[in-house]
C-alpha positions as CSV (number, residue, x, y, z in Angstrom):
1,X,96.2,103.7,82.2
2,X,96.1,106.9,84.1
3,X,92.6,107.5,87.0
4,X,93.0,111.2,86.8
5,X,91.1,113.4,89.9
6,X,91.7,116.7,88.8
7,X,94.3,117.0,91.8
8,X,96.1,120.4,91.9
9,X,99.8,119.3,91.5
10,X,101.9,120.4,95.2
11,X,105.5,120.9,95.6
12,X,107.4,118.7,96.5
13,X,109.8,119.6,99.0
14,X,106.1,121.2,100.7
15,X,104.8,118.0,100.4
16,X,107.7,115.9,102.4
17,X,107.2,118.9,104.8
18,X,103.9,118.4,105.9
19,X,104.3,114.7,106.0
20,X,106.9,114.7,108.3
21,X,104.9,116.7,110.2
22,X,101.7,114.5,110.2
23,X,104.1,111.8,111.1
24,X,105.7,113.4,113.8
25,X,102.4,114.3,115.3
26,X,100.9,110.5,114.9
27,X,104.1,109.6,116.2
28,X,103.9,111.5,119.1
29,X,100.1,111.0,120.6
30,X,100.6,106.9,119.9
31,X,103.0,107.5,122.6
32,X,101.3,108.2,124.6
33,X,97.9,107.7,124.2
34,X,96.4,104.1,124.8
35,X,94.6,101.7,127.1
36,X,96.7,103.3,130.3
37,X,97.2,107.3,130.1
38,X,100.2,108.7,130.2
39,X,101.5,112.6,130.8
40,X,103.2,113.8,127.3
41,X,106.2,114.9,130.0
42,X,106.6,111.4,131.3
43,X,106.9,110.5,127.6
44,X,109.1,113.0,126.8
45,X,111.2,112.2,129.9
46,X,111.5,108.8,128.8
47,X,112.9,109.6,126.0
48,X,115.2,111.7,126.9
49,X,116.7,109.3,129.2
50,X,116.8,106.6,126.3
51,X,117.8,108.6,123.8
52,X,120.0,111.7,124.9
53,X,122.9,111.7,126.6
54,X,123.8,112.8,129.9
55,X,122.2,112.2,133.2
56,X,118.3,112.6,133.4
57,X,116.0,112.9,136.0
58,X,114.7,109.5,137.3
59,X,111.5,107.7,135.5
60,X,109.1,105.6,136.6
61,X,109.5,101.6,135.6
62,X,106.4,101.4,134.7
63,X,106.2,104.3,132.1
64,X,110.0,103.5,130.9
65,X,108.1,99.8,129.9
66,X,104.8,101.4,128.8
67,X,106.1,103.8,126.3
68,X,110.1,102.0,125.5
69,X,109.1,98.4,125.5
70,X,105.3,98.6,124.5
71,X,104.8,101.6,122.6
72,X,107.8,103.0,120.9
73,X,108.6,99.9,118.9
74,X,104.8,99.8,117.7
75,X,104.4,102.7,116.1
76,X,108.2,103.0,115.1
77,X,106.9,99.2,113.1
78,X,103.7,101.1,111.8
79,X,106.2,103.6,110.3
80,X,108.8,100.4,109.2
81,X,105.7,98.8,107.4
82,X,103.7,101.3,105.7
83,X,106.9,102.8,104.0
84,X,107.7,99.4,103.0
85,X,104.4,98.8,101.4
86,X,103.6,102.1,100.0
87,X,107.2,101.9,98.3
88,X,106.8,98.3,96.9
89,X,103.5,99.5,95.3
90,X,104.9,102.7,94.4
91,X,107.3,100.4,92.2
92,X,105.5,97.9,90.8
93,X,103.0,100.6,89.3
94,X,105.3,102.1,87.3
95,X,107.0,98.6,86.2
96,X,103.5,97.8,85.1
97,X,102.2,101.3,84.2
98,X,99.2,101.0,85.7
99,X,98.1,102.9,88.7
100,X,96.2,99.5,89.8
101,X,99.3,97.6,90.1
102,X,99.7,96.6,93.7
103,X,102.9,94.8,95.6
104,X,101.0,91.4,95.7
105,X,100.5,91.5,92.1
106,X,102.7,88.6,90.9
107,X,101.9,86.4,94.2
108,X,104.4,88.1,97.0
109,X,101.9,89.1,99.4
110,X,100.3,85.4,99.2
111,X,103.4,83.6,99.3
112,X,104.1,85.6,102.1
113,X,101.1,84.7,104.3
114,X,101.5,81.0,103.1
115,X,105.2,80.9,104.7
116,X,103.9,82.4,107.7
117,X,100.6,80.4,107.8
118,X,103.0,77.1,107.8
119,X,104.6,78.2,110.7
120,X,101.9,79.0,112.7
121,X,99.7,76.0,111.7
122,X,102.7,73.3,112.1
123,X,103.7,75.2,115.5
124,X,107.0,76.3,114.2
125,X,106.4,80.0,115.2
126,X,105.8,79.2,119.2
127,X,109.4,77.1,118.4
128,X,111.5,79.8,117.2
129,X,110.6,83.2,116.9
130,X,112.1,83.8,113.2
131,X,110.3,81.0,111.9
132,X,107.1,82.9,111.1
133,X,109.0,85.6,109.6
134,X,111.9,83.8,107.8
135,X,109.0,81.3,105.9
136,X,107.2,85.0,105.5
137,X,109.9,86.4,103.7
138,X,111.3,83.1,102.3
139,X,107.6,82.8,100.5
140,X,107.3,85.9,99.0
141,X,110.7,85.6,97.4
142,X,109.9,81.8,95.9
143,X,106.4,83.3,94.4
144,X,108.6,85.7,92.5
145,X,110.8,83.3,91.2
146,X,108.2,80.7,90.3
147,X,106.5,83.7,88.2
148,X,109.2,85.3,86.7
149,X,110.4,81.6,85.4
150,X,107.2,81.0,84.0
151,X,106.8,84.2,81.9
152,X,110.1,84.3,81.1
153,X,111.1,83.1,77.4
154,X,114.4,83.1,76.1
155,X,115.7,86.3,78.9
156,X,113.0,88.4,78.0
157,X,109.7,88.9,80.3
158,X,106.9,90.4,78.9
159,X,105.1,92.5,81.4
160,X,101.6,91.4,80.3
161,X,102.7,87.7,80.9
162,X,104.1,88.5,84.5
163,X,101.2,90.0,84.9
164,X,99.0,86.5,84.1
165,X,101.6,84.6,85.7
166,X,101.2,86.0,89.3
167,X,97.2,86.1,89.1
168,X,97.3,82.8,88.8
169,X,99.8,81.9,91.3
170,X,97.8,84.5,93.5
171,X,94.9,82.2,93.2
172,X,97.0,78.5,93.7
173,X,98.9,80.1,96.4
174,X,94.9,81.0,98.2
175,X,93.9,77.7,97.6
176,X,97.1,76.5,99.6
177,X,96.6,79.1,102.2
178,X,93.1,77.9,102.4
179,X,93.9,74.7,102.7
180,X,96.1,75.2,105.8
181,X,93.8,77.2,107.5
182,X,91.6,74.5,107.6
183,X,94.0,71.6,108.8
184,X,94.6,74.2,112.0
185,X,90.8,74.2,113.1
186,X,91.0,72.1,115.6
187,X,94.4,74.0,116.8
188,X,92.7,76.4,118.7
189,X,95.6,78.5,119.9
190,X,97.0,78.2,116.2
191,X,94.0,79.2,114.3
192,X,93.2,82.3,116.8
193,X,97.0,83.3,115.3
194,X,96.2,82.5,112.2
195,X,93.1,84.6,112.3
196,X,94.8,87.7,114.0
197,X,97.9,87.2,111.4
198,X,95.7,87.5,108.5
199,X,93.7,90.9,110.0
200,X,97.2,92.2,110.5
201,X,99.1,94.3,112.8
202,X,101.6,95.2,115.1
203,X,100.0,94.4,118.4
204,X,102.6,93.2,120.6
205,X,105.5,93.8,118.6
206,X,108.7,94.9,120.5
207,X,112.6,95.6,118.9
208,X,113.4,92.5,118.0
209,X,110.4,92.6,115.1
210,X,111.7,96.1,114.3
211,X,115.2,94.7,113.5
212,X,113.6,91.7,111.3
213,X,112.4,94.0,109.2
214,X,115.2,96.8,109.0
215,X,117.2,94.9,106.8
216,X,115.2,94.2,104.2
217,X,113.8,97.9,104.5
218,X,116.9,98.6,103.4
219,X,118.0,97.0,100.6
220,X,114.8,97.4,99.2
221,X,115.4,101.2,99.5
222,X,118.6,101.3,98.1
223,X,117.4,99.0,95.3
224,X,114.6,101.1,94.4
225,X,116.6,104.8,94.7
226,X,119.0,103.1,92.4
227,X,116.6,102.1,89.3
228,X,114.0,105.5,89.7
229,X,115.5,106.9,86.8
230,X,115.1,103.7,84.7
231,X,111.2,103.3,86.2
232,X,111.0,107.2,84.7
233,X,112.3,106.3,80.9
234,X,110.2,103.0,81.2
235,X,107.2,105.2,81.3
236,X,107.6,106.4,78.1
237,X,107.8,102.3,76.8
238,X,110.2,99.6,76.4
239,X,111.5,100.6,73.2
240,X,112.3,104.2,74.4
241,X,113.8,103.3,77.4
242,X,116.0,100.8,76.0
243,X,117.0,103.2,73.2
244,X,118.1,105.8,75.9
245,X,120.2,103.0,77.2
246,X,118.4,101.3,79.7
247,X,119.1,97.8,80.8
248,X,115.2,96.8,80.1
249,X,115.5,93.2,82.1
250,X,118.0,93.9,84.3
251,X,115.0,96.9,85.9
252,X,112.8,94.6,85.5
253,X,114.3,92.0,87.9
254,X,115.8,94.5,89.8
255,X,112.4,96.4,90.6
256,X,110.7,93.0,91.1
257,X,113.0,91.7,93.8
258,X,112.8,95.2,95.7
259,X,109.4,94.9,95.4
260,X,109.1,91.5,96.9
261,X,111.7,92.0,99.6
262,X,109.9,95.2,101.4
263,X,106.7,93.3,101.0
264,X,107.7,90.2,102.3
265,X,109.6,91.9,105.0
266,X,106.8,94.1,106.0
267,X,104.0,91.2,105.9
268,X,106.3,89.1,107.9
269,X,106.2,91.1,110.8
270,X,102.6,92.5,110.7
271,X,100.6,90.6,108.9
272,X,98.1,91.0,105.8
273,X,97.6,95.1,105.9
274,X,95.5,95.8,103.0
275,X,95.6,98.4,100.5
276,X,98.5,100.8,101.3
277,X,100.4,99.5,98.6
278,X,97.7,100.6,96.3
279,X,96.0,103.7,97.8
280,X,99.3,105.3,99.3
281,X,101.2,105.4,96.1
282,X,98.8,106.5,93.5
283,X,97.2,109.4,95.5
284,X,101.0,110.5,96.1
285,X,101.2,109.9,91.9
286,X,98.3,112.5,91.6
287,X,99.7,114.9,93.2
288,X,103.2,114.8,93.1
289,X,103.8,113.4,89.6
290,X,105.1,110.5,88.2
291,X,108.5,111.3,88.4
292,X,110.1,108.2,90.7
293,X,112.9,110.3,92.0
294,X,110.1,112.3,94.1
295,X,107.4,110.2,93.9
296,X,109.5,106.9,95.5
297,X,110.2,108.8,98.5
298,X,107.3,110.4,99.2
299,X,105.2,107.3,98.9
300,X,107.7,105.8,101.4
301,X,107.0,108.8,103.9
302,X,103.2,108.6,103.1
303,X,102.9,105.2,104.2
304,X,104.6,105.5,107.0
305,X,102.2,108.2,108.1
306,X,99.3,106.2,106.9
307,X,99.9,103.1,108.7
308,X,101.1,104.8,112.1
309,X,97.8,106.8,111.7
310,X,95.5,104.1,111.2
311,X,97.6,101.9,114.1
312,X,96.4,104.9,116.6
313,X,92.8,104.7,115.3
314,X,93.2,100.9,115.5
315,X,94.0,101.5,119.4
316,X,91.8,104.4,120.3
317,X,87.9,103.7,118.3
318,X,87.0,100.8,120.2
319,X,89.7,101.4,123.6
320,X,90.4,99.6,125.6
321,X,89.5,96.7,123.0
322,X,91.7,97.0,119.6
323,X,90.6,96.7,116.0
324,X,93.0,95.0,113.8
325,X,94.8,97.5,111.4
326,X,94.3,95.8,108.6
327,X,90.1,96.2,109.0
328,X,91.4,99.8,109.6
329,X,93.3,100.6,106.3
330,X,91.0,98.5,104.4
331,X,88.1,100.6,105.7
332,X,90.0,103.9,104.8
333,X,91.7,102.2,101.5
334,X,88.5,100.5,99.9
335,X,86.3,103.4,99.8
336,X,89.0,105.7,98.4
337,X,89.9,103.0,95.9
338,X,86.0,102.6,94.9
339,X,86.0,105.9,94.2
340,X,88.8,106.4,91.8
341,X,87.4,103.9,89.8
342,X,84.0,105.8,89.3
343,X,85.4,109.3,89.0
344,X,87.5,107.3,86.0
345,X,84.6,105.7,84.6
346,X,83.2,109.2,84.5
347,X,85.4,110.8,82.7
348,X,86.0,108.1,80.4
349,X,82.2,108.6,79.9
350,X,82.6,112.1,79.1
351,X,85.4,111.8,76.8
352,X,83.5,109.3,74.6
């Protein structure tokens, strides 16, 4: 299934350009823009000193916290989370072949929120920081092997039937989620967590949130550079790519559990951000092409810009209040999603 726009194909080595560029400039005014204004030198002076060696001219306390402890770690998260989500969608639609596919598709995203829902409803969170996180990620891993077991038969898994598996689980796993949502009602302090969780963000995040998520940042990258070759011949079908001498299972699982560790990494730091997994990838698949060896990078680099984008609008439309980023990306996601699917239905009208 292919939603095609009519989108002039770029290069890609121009495309990587500019969106380094984009996220270089995001980077840079979420510095220092926010609820307290800052001078770009200050920021640029505390970075130095953090960053350079040598000796450095003295900086403020207040700024080294603002923009180091407060700021820096925020947007470098955004970054951290986006790629991680745009890559894991970028994945799992060309494991499906469908440019509808998102990460959540076999139940990850869910089982992610319903580890991190547990710990916030049974207090385990305010307990020990990792606990949120750890039953985050620990979720989204059990939903995959609880679907994969089910539609697998005898060491082969149909796609179609992975596919079923995970709506399914998607909708058990929201009953669950639902159900512990309620029990934390009269919680206050837990259900105002549960509530911002589930909007998502990276509001108050700091370092330590940063490294949670770098490792499974990266062996979800490495994973996924790996098998983009095997993704590229499974385009063409099963039986072509396994006649070429591709491992047709062995991607399969491989791509899965990539998938499901950046997801469940990034959701277990920030919470439910909507649609990048879906948007980022296939509007980088229009115009890049679906070759993964390009297009898996340049979906990683397009979500981080995304996301750090959308965290500075997040901070700056309503300042000094904050709307969640996941109400952000869904309001930029949704519409653009919406209209794919007419400008598809169009042309499917035409052709007929």
């Amino acid at each position: 299934m292919t939603i095609a726009l009519g989108v002039r194909r770029v290069g890609f080595w121009w495309y990587m350009t500019a969106g380094a560029a984009l996220l270089v400039t995001f980077a840079a005014v979420g510095l220092y823009r926010g609820s307290v204004p800052l001078d770009p030198a200050d920021v640029i002076a505390v970075l130095a000193r953090r960053l350079l060696p040598g000796e450095h001219g003295a900086v403020d306390p207040r700024v080294d916290t603002i923009v180091w402890s407060l700021r820096a770690p925020r947007v470098v998260l955004a970054a951290m989370v986006g790629g991680c989500l745009a890559l894991a969608g970028a994945q799992m639609q060309g494991l499906f072949r469908n440019p509808l596919a998102s990460p959540g598709i076999v139940g990850t995203s869910t089982g992610a929120a319903v580890g991190a829902v547990f710990a916030l409803t049974f207090g385990l969170a305010g307990a020990f920081l990792l606990a949120a996180p750890l039953l985050a990620v620990g979720g989204a891993l059990v939903s995959l092997l609880i679907v994969t077991r089910i539609a697998t038969r005898d060491g082969y898994t149909p796609v179609t039937t992975l596919l079923l598996a995970g709506v399914a689980l998607n909708a058990l796993l929201g009953a669950v989620n639902s159900w512990l949502i309620a029990r934390s009602w009269e919680q206050y302090e837990a259900a105002r967590q549960i509530a911002y969780w589930m909007m998502g963000g990276v509001t108050d995040r700091d370092w330590r949130h940063v490294g949670m998520l770098l490792p499974g940042m990266v062996v979800g990258c490495v994973v996924a550079a790996w098998f983009a070759r095997d993704l590229d011949l499974l385009l063409e079908g099963e039986e072509v790519a396994a006649s070429l001498g591709v491992d047709i299972e062995r991607t399969k699982r491989a791509v899965l559990w990539s998938a499901a560790i950046l997801t469940g990494s990034a959701v277990a730091v920030s919470g439910v951000v909507g649609f990048v997994g879906l948007v980022v990838p296939h509007l980088v698949r229009l115009l890049l092409g679906p070759v993964h060896r390009q297009l898996l990078p340049a979906a990683f680099l397009t979500g981080a810009w995304f996301v750090v984008g959308a965290d500075l609008l997040a901070r700056t439309l309503a300042a000094p209040r904050e709307v969640h980023l996941g109400v952000v990306t869904a309001f930029v996601g949704a519409p653009f999603f919406l209209y794919l699917l007419m400008r598809h239905e169009k042309e499917v009208a035409v052709s007929r």
